[in-house]
VOGU-3710 file (C-alpha; in Angstrom, 3 decimals, decimal comma):
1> xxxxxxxxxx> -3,854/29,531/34,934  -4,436/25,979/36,477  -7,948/24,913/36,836  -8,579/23,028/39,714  -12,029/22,066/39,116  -11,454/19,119/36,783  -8,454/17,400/38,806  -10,421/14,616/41,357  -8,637/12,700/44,549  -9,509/9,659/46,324
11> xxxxxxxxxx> -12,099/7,236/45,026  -13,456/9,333/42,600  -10,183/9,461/40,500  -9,765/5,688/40,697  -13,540/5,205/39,487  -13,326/7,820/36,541  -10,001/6,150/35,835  -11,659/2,475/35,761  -14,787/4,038/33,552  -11,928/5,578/31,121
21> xxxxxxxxxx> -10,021/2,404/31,034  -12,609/-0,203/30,392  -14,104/2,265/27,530  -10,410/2,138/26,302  -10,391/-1,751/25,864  -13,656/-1,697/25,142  -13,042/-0,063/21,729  -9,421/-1,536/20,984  -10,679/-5,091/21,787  -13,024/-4,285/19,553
31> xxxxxxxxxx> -11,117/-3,624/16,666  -8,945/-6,936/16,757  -11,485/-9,353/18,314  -13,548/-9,866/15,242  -10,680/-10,972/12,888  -11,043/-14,587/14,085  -14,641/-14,987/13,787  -14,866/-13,591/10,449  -14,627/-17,373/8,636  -17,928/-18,047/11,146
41> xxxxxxxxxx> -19,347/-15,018/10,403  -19,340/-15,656/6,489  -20,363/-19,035/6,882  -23,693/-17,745/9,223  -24,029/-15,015/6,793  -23,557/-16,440/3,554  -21,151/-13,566/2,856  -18,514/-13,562/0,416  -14,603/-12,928/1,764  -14,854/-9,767/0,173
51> xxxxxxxxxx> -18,110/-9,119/1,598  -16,849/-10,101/5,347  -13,851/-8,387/5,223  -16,139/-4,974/4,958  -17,069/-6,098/8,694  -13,486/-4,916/10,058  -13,201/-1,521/7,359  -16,629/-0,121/8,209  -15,586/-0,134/11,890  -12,109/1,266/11,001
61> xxxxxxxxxx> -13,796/4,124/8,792  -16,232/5,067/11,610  -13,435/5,474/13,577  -11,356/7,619/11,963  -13,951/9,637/11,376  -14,713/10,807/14,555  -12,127/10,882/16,485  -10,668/14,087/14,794  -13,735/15,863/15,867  -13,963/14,573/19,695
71> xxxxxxxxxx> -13,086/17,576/20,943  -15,035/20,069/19,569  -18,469/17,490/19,807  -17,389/17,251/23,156  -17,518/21,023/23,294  -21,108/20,945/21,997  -22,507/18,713/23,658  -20,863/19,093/27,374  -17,953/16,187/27,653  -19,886/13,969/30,060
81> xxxxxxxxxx> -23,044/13,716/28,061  -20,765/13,170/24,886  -18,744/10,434/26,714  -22,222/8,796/28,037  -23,933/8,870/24,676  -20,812/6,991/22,781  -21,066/4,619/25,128  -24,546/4,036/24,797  -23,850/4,219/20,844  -21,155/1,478/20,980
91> xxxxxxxxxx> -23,689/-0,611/23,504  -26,728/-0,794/21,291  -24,607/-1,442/18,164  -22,705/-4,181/19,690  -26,083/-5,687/20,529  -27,267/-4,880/16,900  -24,002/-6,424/15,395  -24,653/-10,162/17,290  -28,076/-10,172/16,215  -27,332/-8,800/12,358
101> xxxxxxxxxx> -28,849/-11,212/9,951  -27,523/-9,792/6,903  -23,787/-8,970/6,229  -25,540/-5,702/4,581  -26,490/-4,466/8,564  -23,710/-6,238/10,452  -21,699/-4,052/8,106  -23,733/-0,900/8,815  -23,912/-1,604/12,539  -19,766/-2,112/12,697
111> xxxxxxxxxx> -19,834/1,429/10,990  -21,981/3,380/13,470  -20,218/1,362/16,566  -16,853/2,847/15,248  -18,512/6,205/15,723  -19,260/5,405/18,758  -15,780/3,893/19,782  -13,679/6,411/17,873  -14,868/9,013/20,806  -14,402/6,268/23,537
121> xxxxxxxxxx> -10,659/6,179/22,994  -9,776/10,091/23,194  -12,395/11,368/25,143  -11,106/8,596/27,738  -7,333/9,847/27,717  -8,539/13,580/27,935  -10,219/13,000/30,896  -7,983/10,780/32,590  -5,202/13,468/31,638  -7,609/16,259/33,378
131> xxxxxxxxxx> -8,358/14,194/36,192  -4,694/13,898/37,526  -2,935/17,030/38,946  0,214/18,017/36,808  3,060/15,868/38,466  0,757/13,153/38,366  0,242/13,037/34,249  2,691/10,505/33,535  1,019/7,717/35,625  -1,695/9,031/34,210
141> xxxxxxxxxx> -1,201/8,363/30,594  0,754/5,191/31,894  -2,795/4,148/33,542  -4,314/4,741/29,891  -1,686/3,408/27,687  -2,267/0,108/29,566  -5,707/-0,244/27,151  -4,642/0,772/24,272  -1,247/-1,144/24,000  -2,994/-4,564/25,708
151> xxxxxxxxxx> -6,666/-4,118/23,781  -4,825/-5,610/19,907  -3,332/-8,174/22,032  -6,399/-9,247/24,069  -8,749/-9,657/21,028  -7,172/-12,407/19,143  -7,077/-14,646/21,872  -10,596/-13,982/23,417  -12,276/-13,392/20,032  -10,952/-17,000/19,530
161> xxxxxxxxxx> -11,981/-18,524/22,811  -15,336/-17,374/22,539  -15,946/-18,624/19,267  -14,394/-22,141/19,586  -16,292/-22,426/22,988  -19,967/-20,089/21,989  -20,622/-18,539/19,041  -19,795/-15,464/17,288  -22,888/-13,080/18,149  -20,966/-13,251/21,608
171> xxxxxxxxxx> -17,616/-11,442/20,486  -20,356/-8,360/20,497  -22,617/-9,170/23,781  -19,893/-9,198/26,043  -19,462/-5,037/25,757  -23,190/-4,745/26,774  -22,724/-5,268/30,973  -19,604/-3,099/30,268  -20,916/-0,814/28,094  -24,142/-0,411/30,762
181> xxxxxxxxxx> -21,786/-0,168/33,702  -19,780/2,354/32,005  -22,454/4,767/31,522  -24,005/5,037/34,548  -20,290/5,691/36,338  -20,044/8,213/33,769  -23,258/10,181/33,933  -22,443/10,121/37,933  -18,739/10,939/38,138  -17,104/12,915/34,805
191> xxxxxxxxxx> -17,773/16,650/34,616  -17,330/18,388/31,489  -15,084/21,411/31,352  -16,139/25,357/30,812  -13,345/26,607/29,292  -14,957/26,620/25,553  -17,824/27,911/23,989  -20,193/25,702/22,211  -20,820/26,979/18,501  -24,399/28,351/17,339
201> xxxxxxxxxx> -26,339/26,002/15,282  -25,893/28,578/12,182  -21,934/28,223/12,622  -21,546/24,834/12,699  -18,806/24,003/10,248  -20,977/21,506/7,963  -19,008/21,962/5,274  -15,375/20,998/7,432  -17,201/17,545/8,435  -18,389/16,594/5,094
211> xxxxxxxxxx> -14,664/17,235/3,809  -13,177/15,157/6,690  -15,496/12,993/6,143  -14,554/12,502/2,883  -11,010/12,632/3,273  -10,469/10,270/5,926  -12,924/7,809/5,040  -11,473/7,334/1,066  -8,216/7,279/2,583  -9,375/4,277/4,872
221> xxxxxxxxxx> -10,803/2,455/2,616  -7,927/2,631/0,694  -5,771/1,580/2,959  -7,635/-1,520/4,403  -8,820/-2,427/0,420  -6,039/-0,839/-1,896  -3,892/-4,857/-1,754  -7,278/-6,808/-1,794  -8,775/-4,935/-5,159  -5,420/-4,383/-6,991
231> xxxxxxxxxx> -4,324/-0,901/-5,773  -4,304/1,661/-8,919  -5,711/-1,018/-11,653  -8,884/-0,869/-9,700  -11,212/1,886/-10,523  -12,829/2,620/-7,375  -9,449/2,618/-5,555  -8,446/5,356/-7,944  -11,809/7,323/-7,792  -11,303/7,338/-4,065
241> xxxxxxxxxx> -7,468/8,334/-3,874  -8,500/11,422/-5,886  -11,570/12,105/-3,147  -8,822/11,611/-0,524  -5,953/14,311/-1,958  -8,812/16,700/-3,300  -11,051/16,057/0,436  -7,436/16,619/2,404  -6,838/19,480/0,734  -10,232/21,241/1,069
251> xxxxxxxxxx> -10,488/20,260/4,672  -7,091/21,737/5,400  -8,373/25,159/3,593  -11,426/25,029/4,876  -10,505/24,280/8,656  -7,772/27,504/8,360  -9,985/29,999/6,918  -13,652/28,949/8,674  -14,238/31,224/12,156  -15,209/27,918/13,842
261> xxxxxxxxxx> -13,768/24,824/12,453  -14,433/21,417/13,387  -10,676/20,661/13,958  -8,532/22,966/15,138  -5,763/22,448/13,038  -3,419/25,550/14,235  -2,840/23,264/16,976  0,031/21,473/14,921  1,621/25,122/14,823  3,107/23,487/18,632
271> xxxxxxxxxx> 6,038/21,776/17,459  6,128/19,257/19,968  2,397/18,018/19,038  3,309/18,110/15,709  6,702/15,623/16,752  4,506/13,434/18,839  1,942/13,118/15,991  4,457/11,677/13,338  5,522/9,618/16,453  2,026/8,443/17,153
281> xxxxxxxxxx> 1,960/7,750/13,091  4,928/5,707/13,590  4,227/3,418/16,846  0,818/2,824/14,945  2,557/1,136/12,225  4,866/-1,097/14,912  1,901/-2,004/17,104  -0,697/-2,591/15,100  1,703/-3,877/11,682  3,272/-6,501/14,000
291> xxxxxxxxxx> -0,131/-7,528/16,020  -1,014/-8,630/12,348  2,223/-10,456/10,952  3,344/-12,170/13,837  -0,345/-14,309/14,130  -0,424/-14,255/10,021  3,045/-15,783/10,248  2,348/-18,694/13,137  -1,295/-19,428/11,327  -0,230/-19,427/7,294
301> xxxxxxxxxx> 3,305/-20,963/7,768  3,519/-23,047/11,191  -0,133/-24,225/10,792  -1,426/-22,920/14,421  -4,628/-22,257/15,503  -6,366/-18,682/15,706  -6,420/-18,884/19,503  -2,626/-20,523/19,866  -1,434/-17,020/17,514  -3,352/-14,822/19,970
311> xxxxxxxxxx> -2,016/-16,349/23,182  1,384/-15,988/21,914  1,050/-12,274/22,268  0,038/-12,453/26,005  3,170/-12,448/27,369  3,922/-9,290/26,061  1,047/-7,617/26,755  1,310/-8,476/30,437  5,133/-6,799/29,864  3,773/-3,565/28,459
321> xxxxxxxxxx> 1,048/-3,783/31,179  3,930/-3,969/34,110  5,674/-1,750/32,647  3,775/1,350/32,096  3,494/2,273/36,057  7,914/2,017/35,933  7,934/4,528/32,541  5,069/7,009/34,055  7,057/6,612/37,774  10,133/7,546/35,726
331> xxxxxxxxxx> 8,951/10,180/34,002  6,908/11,685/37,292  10,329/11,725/38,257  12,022/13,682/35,539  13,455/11,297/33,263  13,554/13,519/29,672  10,659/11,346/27,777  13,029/12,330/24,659  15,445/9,238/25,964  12,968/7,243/26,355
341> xxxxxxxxxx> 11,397/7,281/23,370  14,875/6,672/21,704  15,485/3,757/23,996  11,950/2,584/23,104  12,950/2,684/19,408  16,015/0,593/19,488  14,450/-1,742/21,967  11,482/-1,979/18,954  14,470/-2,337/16,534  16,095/-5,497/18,168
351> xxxxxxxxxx> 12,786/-6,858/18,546  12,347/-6,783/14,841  16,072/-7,730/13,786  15,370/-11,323/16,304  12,422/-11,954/13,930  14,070/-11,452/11,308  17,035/-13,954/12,867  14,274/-16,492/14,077  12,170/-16,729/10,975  12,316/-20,426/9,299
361> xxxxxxxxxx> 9,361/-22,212/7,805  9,039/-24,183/11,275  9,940/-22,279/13,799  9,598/-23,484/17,658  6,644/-21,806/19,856  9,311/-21,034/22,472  11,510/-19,078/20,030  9,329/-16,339/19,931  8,866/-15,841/23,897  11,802/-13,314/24,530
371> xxxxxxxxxx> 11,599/-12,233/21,223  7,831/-10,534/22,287  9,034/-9,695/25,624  11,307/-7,280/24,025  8,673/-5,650/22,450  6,414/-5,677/25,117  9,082/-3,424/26,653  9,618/-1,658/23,703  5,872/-0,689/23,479  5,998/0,329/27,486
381> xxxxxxxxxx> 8,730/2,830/26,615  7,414/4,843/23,445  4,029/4,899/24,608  3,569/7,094/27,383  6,668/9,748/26,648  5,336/10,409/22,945  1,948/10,698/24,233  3,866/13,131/27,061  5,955/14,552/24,206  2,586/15,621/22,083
391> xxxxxxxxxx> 0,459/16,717/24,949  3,134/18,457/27,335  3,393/22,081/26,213  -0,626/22,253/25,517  -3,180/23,551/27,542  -7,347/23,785/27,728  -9,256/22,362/24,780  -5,859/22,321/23,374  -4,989/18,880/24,905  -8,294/17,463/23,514
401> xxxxxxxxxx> -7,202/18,465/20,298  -3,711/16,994/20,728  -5,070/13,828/21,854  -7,095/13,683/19,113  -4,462/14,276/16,596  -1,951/11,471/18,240  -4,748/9,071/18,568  -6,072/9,545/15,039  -2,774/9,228/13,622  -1,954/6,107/15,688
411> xxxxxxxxxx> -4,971/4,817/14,227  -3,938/5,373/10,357  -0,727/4,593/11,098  -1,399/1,107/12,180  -4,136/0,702/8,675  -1,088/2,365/7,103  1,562/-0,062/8,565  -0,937/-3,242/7,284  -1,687/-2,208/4,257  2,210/-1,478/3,098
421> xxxxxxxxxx> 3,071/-4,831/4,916  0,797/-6,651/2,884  2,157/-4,960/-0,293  5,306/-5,639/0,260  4,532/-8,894/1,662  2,854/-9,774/-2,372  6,009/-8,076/-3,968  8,898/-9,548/-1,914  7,426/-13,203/-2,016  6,911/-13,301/-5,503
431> xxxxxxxxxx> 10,357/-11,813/-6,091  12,294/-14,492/-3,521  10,015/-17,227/-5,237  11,246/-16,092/-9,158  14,779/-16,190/-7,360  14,163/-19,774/-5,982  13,033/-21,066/-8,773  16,028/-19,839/-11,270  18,293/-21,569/-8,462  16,379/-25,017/-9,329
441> xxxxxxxxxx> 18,045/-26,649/-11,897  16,593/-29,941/-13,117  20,241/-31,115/-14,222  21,300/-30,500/-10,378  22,495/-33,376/-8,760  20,742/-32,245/-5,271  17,398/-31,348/-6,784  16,938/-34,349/-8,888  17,814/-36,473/-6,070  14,974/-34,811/-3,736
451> xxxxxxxxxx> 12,723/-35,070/-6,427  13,835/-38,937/-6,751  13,201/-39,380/-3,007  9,572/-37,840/-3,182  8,445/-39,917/-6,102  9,757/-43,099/-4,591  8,448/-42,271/-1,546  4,486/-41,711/-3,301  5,032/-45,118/-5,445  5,748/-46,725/-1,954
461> xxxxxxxxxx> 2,118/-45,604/-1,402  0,558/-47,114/-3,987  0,940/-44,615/-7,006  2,258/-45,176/-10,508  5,556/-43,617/-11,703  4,424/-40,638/-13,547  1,790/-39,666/-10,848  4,218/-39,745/-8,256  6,357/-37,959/-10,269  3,829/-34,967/-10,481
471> xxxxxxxxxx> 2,934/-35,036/-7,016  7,120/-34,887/-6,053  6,868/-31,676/-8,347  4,052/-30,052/-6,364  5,831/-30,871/-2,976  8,788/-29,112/-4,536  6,522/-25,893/-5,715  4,956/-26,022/-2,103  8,485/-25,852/-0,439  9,791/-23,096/-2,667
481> xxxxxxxxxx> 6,036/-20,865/-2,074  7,165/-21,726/1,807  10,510/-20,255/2,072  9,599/-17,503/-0,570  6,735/-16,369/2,002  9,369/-16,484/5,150  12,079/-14,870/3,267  9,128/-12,219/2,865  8,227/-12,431/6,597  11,860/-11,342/7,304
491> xxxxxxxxxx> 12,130/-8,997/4,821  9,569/-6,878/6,862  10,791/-7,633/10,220  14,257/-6,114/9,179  12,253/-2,765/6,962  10,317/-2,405/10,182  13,550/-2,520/12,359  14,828/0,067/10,189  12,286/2,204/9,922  12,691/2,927/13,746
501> xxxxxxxxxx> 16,292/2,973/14,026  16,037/5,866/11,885  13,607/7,754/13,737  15,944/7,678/16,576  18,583/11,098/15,193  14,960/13,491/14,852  13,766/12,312/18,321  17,044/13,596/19,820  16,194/17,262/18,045  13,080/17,484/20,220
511> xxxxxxxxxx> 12,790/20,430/22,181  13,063/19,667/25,550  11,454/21,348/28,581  11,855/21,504/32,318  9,425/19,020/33,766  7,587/21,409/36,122  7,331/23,807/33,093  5,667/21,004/31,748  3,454/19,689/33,880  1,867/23,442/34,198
521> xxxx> 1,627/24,068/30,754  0,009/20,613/30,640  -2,829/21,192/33,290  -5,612/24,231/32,451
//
């Protein structure tokens, strides 16, 4: 049966849509937007890099936290109360987090506004979803995808301009108008739902958060940490592995056998959820894994500034941005997302094979234009059809739950996609630099005559023979780290390519359905 009561026209819809967006960016801006302040913030601080870099996994962990459990604490708690309060959350800890003077509290204040913004992001596409009548749910989820494909891209860039031009506290103060602006269109404008029951105080499946808690939490940390502290040669990286298997498996016995569990897992017994969750997985690793190489790459190896990496990425955020209204049009239309989403895929491949083509140790800022064009439009056409593939066949809480799933997977995806980048990154650059270096033979007429032409060139300075002999050595060990990092660079470019070629064969096996089947399946 289609419920009526949630689906708003007119000026209503476009202000609950605005509310949902700006929450959207809100949070995603959020999670990118620090990572070029951090080198302020530990100065300010006095933190170590260790220390700082706890400023980006608290917020991460909060995150992932919660935003398995939207659904049923929107349940509890009445959606638009929910919504308002992790607004509110997210407000005063932004607030807290520019006037932290310990990295102790800015830590603990990054962790409780995660909680708050891991609820902004899914609660904001399950309304939006509600609010649109069923032919309508592709623009929709177009309107939404906008945030959460532009918010990585946006923070960079702004996070640097407000630093070079303010100060750091300021990356945080500029959510509080939002964040107050927000709320009060919320309290006045979303209704929550009564298709659920909320669950008696004495069934409230303690036990189900504690484990997810546990689970997805170790697993975070080990994810953003496991490259920094050694992977398995470091204790508390193996300590909390085991809490992550043992707290997954617990959670997933707990949440099948408990009358009321926190997440409805049988939801992932609808094959196309469980599809667009592995696809959500996957896109996570592409958006998020290339948001962090591609600024890594242009800051460690060309030498540009935080704010010249972010800009780069513009461009194709303002691509993804035009073209989510053409995908959610198409798909409104009856374009099988299934298509799209394999089109999207190869699009995301030849974005990744011209990085892999364009990647020297000096590179020209114009090389990479098209290159991020192509996967601006790549993001524009896997976003909105996986999120249509997981969400299309569900109905009533049921698409809260989805949403949660995709969006919580998108999120470990992306730490996922970092994490293994970096890994490889360590393994592959040390392994081109051992082959380098075997190629270097000191009895080579080539090498020795390089290394001729940087001594003479340091004596011409001023320098005696054997210095300038040792400094033409260190030039020479500079050049080969250089090329050993690139060769590195491209060696994920082309894995990454891969890794969504491949994808493209189990996309096709989806099963499809008629889009008017669809859309009323979709709507409750």
């Amino acid at each position: 049966m289609l419920h009526t009561s949630l689906i708003e026209y007119g000026a209503r819809r476009v202000i609950i849509t605005i509310t949902c967006i700006v929450c959207t960016l809100l949070e995603i801006v959020d999670t990118t937007i620090v990572n070029v302040a951090l080198n302020d913030i530990k100065g300010n601080l006095g933190a170590t890099t260790s220390e700082v870099g706890w400023v980006i996994t608290a917020y991460a962990i909060g995150n992932v936290i919660i935003v398995p459990m939207t659904s049923w604490l929107s349940v509890q708690f009445g959606r638009r109360n929910y919504f308002a309060f992790s607004i509110v959350l997210f407000t005063i800890c932004s607030f807290l987090c520019g006037n932290a003077n310990s990295i102790f509290s800015l830590v603990i204040f990054r962790f409780l506004q995660g909680l708050g913004g891991g609820a902004l992001l899914v609660t904001s596409q399950t309304i939006i979803t509600e609010s649109y009548p069923p032919e309508k749910r592709s623009m929709a989820q177009a309107i939404y995808g906008m945030g959460v494909i532009i918010g990585p891209t946006l923070g960079p860039p702004l996070g640097g301009y407000i630093v070079d031009h303010y100060a750091w506290p300021f990356i945080f103060y500029i959510n509080i108008p939002l964040g107050i602006i927000a709320t009060l269109l919320t309290l006045q404008y979303v209704k929550s739902p009564k298709y659920a029951e909320k669950t008696a105080s004495r069934d409230v499946d303690w036990a189900g958060i504690a484990l997810l808690a546990l689970f997805v939490g170790s697993l975070q940390y080990v994810l953003e940490k496991g490259q920094e502290d050694d992977w398995f040669n470091n204790q508390r990286i193996v300590i909390l592995t085991v809490a992550a298997v043992l707290g997954c498996f617990f959670f997933i016995w707990r949440e099948l056998t408990f009358k009321n569990p926190v997440v409805q897992l049988r939801v992932l017994g609808n094959g196309n959820l469980r599809v667009g969750t592995i696809l959500s997985f996957i896109m996570g690793f592409g958006l998020y894994g290339t948001t962090f190489i591609i600024p890594l790459y242009t800051q460690a190896t060309l030498g540009w500034t935080a704010q010249q990496s972010g800009l780069l990425m513009v461009p194709a955020a303002l691509t993804t941005a035009f073209m989510m209204p053409l995908i959610g049009r198409t798909l409104s239309k009856g374009a099988p997302p299934t298509i799209l989403v394999s089109i999207g895929m190869f699009v995301f491949f030849m974005f990744c094979f011209w990085g892999y083509k364009i990647m020297t140790p000096n590179t020209s800022k114009d090389s990479f234009f098209w290159m991020l064009i192509l996967r601006g439009i790549g993001m524009g056409l896997l976003f909105i059809p996986i999120t249509g593939i997981s969400l299309s066949t569900l109905k009533g809480r049921q698409i809260g739950d989805g949403a949660a799933f995709t969006g919580m997977m998108r999120q470990l995806g992306g730490s996922f996609g970092i994490a293994t980048i970096t890994t490889f990154m360590a393994s592959r650059s040390a392994m081109h630099r051992a082959n380098l270096v075997s190629k270097l033979d000191i009895h080579d007429p080539d090498v020795m005559q390089r290394v001729h032409g940087l001594q003479q060139s340091f004596i011409a300075k001023g320098q005696s023979s054997e210095k300038a002999l040792g400094e033409a050595y260190k030039i020479l060990d500079f050049t080969v780290n250089k090329q050993s990092q690139v060769l590195a660079y491209m060696d994920v470019f082309i894995y990454t390519g891969i890794l969504f070629l491949i994808c493209i064969p189990f996309i096709m096996m989806v099963k499809r359905n008629k889009q008017k089947h669809v859309g009323m399946e979709a709507a409750h």
